[in-house]
N, C-alpha and C positions, 0 to 999 in steps of 0.2 A: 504494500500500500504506500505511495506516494503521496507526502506531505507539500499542502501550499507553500511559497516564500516566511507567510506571516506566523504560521504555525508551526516551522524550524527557528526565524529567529528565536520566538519565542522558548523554544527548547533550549535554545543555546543560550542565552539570559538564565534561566533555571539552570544550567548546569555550570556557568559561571559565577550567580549569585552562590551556589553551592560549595561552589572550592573556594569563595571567598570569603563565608560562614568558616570553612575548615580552618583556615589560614589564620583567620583568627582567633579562634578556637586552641589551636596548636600555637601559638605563639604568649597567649595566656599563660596554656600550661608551664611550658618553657620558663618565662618570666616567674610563676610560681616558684618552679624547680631551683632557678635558680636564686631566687632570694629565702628558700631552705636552704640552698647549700651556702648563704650566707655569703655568695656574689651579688652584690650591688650595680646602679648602673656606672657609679662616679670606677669602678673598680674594670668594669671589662670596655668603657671609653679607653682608660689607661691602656691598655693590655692592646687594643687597636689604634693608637696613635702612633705605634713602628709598622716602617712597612718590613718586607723581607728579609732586607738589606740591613736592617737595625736601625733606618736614617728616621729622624721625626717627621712626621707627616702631616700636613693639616688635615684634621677633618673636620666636620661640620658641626660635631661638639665640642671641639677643642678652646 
């Protein structure tokens, strides 16, 4: 059975709104997990302010 235009996009909205629920969902948890494990965010900014190389780098919380 063949779907109209309107009632695909409309599928593909629901199935992005859906991994966007996820994404955040999962990124909560994360955040929980790690402020149990007593990582903060002032604490993993630090930890991402070197790049590879050990050189400082600006980012966008620095």
């Amino acid at each position: 059975m063949e779907i109209d235009g309107i009632e695909y996009e409309k599928q593909l909205e629901k199935e992005f709104e859906a991994k966007i629920n996820m994404f955040i969902k999962l990124t909560g948890r994360l955040i929980l997990w790690l402020q149990e494990e007593g990582i903060g965010y002032s604490h993993i900014l630090r930890e991402y302010e070197k790049d590879h190389n050990g050189e400082t780098v600006k980012t966008a919380f620095s």
